[in-house]
Backbone as CSV, one residue per row, in Angstrom:
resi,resn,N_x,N_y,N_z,CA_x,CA_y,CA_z,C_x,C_y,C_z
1,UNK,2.206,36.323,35.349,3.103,35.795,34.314,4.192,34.966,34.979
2,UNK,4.239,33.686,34.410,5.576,32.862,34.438,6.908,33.740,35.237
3,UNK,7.649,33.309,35.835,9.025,33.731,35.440,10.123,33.578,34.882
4,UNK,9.884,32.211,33.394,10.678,32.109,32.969,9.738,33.028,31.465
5,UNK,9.229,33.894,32.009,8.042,33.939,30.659,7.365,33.445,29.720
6,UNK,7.279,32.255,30.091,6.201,31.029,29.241,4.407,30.923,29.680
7,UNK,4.267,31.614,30.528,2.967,31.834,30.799,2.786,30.787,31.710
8,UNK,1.431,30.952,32.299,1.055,30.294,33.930,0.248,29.046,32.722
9,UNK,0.194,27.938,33.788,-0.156,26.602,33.639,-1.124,26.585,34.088
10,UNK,-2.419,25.863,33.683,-3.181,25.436,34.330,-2.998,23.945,34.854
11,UNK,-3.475,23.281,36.095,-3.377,21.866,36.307,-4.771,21.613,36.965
12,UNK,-5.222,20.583,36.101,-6.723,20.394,36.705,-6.493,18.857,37.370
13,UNK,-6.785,18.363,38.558,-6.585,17.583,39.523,-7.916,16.596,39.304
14,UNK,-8.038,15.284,38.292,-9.070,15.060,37.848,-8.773,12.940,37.753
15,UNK,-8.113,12.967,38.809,-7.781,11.378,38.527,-8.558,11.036,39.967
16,UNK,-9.623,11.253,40.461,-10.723,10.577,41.514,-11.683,9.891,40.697
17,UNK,-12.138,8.463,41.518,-13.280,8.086,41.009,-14.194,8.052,40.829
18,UNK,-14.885,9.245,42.061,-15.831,9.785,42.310,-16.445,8.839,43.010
19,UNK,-16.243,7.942,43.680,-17.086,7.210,44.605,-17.936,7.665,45.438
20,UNK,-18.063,8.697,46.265,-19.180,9.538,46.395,-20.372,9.379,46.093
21,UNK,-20.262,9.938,44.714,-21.205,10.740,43.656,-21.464,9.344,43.420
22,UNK,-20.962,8.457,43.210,-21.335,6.796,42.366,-21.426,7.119,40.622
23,UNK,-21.183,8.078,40.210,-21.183,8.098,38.853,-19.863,7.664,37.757
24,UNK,-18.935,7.232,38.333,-17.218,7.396,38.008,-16.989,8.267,38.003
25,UNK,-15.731,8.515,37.132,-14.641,9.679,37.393,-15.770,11.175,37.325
26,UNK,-15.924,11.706,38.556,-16.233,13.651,37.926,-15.702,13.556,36.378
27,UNK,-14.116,13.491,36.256,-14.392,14.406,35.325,-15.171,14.053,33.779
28,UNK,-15.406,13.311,33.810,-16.149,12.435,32.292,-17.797,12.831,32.622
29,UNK,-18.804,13.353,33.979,-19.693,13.526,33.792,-20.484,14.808,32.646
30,UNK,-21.516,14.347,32.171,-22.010,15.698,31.630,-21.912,16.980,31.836
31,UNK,-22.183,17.849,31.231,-21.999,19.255,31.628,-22.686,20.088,29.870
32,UNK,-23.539,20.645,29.847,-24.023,21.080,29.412,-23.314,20.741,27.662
33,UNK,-23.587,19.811,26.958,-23.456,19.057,26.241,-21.600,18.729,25.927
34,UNK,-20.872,18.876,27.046,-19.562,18.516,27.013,-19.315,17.473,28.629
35,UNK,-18.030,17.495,29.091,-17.844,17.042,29.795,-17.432,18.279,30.846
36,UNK,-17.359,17.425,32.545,-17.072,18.596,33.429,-15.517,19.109,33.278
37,UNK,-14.540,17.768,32.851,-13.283,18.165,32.103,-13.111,19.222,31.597
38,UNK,-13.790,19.370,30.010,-13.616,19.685,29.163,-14.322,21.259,29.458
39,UNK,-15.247,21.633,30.413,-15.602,22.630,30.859,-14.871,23.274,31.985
40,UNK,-14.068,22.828,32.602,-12.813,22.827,33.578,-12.214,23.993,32.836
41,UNK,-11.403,22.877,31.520,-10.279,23.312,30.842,-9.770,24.178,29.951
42,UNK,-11.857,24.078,29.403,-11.555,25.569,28.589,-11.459,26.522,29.304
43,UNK,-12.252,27.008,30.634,-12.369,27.917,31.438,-10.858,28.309,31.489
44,UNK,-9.920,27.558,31.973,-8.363,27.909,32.009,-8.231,28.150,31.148
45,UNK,-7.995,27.736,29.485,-7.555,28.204,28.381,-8.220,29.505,27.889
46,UNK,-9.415,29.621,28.476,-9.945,31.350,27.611,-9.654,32.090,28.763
47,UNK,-9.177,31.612,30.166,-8.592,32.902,31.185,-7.736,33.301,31.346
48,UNK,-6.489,32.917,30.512,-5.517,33.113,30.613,-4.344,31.803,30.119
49,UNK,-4.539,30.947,31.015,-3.451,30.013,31.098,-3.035,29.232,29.831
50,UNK,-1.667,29.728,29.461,-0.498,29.172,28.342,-1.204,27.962,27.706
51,UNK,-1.234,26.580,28.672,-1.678,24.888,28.170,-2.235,24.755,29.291
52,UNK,-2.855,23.433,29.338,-3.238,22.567,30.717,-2.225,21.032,30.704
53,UNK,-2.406,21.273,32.025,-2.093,19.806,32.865,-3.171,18.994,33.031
54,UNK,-3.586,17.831,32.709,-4.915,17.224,33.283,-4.157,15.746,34.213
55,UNK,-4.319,16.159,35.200,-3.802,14.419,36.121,-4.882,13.886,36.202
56,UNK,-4.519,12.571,35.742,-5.494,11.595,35.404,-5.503,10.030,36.443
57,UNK,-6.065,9.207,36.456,-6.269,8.481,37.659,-7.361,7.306,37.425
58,UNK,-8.375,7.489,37.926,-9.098,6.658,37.769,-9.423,7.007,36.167
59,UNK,-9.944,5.551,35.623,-10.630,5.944,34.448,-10.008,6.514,33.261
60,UNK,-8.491,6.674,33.616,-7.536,7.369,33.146,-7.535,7.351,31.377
61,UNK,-8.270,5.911,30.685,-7.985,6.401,29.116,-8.579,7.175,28.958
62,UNK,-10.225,7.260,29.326,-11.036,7.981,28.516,-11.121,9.522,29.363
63,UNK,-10.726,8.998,30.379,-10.595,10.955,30.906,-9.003,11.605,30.224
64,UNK,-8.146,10.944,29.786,-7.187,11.843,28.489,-7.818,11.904,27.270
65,UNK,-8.653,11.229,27.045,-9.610,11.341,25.509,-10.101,12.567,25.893
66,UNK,-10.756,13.352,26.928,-11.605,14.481,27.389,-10.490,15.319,27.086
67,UNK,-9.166,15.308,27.872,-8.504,16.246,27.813,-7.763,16.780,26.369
68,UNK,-8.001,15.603,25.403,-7.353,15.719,24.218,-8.057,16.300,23.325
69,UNK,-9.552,16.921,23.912,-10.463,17.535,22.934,-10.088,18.969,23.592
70,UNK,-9.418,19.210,24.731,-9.014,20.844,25.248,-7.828,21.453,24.316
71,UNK,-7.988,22.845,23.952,-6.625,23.058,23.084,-5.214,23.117,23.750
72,UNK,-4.492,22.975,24.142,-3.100,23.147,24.490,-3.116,21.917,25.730
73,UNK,-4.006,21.113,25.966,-3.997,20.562,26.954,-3.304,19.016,26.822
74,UNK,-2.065,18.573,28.094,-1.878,17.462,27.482,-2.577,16.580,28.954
75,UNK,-2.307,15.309,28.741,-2.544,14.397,30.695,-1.484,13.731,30.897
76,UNK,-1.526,13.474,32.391,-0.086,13.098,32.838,-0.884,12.156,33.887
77,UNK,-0.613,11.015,33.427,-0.913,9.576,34.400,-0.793,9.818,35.902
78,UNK,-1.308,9.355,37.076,-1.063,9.204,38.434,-1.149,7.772,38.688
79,UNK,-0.532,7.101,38.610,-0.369,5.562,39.241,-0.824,5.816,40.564
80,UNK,-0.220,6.580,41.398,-0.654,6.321,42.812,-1.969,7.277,42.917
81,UNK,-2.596,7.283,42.396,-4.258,8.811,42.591,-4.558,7.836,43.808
82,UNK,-4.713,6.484,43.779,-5.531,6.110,45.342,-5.176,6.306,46.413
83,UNK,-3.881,6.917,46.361,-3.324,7.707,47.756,-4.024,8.657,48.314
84,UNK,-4.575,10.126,47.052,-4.953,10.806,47.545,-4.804,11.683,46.378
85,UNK,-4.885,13.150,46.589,-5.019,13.940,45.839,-3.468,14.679,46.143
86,UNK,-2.972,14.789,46.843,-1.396,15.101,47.555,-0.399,14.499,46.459
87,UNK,-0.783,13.117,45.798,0.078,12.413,44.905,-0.213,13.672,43.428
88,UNK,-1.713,13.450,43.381,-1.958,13.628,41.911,-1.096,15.395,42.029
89,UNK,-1.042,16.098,42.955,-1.048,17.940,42.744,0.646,17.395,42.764
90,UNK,1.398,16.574,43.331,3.104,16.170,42.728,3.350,16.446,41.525
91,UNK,2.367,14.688,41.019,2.486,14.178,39.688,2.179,15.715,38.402
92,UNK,1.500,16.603,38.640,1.037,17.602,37.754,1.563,18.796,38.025
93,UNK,2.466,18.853,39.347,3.390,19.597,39.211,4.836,19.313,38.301
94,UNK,5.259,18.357,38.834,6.026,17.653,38.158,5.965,17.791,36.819
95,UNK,5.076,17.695,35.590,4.332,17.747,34.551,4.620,19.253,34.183
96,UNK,4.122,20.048,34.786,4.284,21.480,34.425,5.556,21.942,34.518
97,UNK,6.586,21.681,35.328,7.835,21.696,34.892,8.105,23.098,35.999
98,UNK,9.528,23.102,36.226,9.435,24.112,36.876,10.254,25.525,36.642
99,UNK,9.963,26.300,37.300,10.247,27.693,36.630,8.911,28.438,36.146
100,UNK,7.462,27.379,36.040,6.312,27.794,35.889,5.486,28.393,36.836
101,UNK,4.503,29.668,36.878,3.248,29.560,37.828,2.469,28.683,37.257
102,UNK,1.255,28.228,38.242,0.925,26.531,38.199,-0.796,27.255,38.598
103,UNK,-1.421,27.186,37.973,-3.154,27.424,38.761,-3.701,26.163,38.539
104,UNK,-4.098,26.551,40.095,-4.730,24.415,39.979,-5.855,24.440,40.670
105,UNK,-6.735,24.015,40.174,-7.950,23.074,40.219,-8.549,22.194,40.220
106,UNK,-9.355,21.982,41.202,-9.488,20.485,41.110,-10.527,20.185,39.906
107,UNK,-11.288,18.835,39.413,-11.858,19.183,38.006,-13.514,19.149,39.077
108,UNK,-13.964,19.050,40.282,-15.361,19.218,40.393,-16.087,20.659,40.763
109,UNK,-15.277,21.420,39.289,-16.042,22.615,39.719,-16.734,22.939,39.103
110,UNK,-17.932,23.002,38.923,-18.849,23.734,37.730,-19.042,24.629,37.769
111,UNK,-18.882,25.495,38.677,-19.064,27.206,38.723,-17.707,27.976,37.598
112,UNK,-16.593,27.128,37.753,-15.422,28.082,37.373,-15.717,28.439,35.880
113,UNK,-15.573,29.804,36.065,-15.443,30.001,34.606,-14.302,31.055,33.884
114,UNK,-14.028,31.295,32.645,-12.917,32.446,32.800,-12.640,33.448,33.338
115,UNK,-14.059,34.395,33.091,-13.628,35.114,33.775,-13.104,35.679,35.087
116,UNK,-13.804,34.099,36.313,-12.903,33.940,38.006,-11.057,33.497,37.231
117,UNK,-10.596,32.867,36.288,-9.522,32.535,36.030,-8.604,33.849,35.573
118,UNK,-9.586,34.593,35.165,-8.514,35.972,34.336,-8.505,36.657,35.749
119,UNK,-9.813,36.829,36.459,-9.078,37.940,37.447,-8.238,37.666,38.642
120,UNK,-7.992,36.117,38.656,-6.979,35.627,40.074,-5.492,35.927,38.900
121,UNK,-5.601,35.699,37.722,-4.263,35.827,36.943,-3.937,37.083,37.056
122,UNK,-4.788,38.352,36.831,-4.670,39.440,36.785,-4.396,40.323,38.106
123,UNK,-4.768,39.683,39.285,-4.439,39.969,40.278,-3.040,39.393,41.096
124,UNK,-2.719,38.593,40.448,-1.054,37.659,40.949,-0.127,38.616,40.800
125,UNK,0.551,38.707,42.417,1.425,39.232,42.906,2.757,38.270,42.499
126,UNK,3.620,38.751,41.991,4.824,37.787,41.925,5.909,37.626,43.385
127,UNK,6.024,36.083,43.327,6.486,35.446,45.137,5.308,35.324,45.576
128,UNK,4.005,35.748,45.250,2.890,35.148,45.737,2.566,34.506,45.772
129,UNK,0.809,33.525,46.533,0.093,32.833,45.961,-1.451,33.371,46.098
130,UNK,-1.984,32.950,45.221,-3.714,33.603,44.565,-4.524,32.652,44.490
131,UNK,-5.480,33.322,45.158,-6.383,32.307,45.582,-8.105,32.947,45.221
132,UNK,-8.957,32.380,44.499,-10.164,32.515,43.869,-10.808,32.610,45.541
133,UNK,-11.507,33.431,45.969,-12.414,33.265,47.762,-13.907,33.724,47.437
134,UNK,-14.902,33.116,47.804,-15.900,33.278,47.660,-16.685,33.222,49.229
135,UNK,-17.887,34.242,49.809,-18.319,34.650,50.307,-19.637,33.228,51.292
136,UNK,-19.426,33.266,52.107,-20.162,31.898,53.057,-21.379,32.487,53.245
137,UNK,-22.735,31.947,53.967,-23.676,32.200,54.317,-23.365,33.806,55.541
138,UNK,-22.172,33.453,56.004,-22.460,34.318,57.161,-21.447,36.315,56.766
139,UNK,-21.172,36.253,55.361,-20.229,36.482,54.806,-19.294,37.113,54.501
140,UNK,-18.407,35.253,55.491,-16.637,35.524,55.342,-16.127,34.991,54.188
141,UNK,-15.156,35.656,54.033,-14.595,35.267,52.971,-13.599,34.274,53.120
142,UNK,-13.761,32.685,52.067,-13.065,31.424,52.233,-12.288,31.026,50.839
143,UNK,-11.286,31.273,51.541,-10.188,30.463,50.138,-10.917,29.335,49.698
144,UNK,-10.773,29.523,48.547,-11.397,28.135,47.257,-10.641,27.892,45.924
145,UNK,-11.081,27.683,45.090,-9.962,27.536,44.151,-10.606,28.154,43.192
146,UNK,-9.837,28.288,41.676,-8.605,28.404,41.423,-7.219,28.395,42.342
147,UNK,-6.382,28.017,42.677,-5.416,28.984,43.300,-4.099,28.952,42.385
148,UNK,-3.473,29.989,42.394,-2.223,30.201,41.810,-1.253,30.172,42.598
149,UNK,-0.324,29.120,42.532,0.952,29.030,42.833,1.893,29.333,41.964
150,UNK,2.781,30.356,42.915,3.535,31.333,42.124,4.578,30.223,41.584
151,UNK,5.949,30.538,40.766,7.050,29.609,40.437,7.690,29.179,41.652
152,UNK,8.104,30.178,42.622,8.259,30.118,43.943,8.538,29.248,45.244
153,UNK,6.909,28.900,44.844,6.393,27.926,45.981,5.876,26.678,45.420
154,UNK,5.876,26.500,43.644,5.934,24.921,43.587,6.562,23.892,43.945
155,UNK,7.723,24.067,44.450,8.228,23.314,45.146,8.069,22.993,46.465
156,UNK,7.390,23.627,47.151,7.599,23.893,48.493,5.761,22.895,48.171
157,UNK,5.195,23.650,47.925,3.582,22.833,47.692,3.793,21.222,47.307
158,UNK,4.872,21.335,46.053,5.012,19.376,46.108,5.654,18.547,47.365
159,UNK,6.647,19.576,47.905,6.936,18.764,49.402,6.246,18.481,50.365
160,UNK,5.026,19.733,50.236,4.251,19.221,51.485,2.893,18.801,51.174
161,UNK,2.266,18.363,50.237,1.274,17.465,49.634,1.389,16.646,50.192
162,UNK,0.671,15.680,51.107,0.572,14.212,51.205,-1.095,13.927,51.160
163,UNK,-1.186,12.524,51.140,-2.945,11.693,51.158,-3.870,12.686,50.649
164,UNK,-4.624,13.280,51.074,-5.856,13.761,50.350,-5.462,15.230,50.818
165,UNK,-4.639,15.986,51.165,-4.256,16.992,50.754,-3.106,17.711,50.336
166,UNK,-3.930,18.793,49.876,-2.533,19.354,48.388,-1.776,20.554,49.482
167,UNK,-1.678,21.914,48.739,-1.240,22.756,49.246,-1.710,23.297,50.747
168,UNK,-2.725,23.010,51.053,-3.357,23.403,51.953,-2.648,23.839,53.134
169,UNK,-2.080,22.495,53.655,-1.501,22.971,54.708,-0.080,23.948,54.529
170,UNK,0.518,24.421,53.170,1.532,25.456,52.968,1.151,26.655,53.226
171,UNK,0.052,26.280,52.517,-0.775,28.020,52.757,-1.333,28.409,53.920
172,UNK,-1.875,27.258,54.931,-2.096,27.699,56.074,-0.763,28.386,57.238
173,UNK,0.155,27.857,56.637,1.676,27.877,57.598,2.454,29.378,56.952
174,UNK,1.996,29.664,55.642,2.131,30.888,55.194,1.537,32.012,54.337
175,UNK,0.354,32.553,55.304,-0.727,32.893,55.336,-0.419,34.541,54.773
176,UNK,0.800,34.692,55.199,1.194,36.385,54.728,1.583,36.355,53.005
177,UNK,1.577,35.572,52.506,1.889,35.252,51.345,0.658,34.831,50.854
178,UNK,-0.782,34.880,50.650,-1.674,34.385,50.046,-2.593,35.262,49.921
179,UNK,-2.801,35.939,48.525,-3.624,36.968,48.821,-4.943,36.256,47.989
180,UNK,-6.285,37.042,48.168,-7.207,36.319,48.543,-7.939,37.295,47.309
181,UNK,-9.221,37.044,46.339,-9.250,37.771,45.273,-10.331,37.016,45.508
182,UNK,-11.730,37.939,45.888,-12.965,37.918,45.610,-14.176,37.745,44.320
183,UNK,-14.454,36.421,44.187,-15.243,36.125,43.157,-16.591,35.528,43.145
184,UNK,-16.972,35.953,44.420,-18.547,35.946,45.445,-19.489,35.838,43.581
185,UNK,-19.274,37.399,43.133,-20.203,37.703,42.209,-20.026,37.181,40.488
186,UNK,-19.031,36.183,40.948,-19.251,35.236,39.380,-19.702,33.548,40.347
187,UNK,-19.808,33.267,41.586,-19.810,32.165,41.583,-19.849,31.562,43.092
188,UNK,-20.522,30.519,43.387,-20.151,30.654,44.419,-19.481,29.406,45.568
189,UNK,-18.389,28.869,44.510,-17.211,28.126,45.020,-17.943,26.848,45.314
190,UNK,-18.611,26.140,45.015,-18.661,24.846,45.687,-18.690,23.961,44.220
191,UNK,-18.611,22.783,44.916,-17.976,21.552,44.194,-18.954,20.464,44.210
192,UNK,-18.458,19.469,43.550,-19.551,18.602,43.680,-18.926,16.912,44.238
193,UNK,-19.412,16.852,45.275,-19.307,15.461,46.391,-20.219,14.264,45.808
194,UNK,-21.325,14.560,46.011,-22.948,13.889,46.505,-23.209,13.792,45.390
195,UNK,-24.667,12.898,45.271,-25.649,13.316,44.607,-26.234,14.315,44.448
196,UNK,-27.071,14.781,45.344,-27.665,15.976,45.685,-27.026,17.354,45.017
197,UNK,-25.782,17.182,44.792,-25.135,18.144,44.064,-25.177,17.703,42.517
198,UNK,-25.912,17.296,41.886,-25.359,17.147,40.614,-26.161,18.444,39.865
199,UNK,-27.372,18.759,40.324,-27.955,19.925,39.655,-27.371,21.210,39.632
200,UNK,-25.676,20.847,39.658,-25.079,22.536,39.817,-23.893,22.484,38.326
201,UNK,-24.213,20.601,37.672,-23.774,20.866,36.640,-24.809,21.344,35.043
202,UNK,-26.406,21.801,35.625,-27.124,22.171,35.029,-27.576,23.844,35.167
203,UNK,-26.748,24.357,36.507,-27.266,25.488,36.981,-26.357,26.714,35.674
């Protein structure tokens, strides 16, 4: 829970063009007769989280058209998304306002679903941060997302965001503060880059 008691935010990190993949923006691709957006966002809204944040970027009208079909969800422009993803996790902090916990995601996940969102919420330590970890081939357990940033440390996460990464390096520098919440058995954390990955928005 919030600490101003308004409830945790979701922010889905969804202004890439997907150049990669060559399809445009992730988040406007299919997904089992919606978009990967719009499957993002409900996942946050039935796990817990108050509204969404959607940072938007490339492609930016019609990926807020996606977000405007999510319930509580509004989008918040990134002029600079070609910097990196460091701009867009600012810009959607910024957006969420502060005094909020913030769970953020990026939008190429097709595995996430509520119930990995209710139990990183349900497990948040307050002054913490929570982090969704799912299980590797050899299996260790690897921070992935969801992650919850407490009210705390949103600030500290928008200072040290730059180019294509977000919190990452906060959490690596304060590692005693990140507790780690196993969701091996709803999912198993990967994202989608490539081609080769697109059959995991059918799995």
């Amino acid at each position: 829970m919030s600490t101003d008691g308004r409830g945790t935010v979701g922010l889905v990190l969804a202004a890439g063009a997907g150049t990669r993949l060559g399809r445009g923006p992730k988040a406007l691709l299919p997904m089992q007769g919606t978009t990967l957006l719009e499957h993002v966002g409900w996942a946050l809204r039935e796990g817990g989280c108050v509204e969404v944040v959607v940072v938007t970027g490339a492609g930016a009208h019609r990926v807020a058209e996606a977000a405007a079909r999510i319930p509580g969800a509004r989008a918040r422009e990134n002029p600079h998304w070609r910097e990196g993803m460091g701009s867009s996790l600012r810009a959607g902090l910024a957006e969420a306002g502060a005094g909020r916990d913030v769970l953020v995601t990026p939008v190429d996940r097709p595995g996430i679903s509520a119930e990995e969102v209710a139990r990183v919420l349900e497990a948040h330590r307050p002054g913490e941060v929570t982090a969704a970890a799912h299980r590797d081939a050899s299996g260790t357990l690897r921070r992935g997302h969801p992650v919850l940033l407490d009210a705390a440390w949103t600030a500290a996460a928008a200072e040290a965001a730059h180019g294509d990464v977000g919190a990452r390096d906060l959490l690596r520098a304060h590692r005693e503060i990140v507790q780690l919440v196993d969701c091996t058995d709803l999912e198993d954390g990967a994202d989608l880059d490539l081609p080769e990955h697109l059959g995991r928005l059918e799995a």
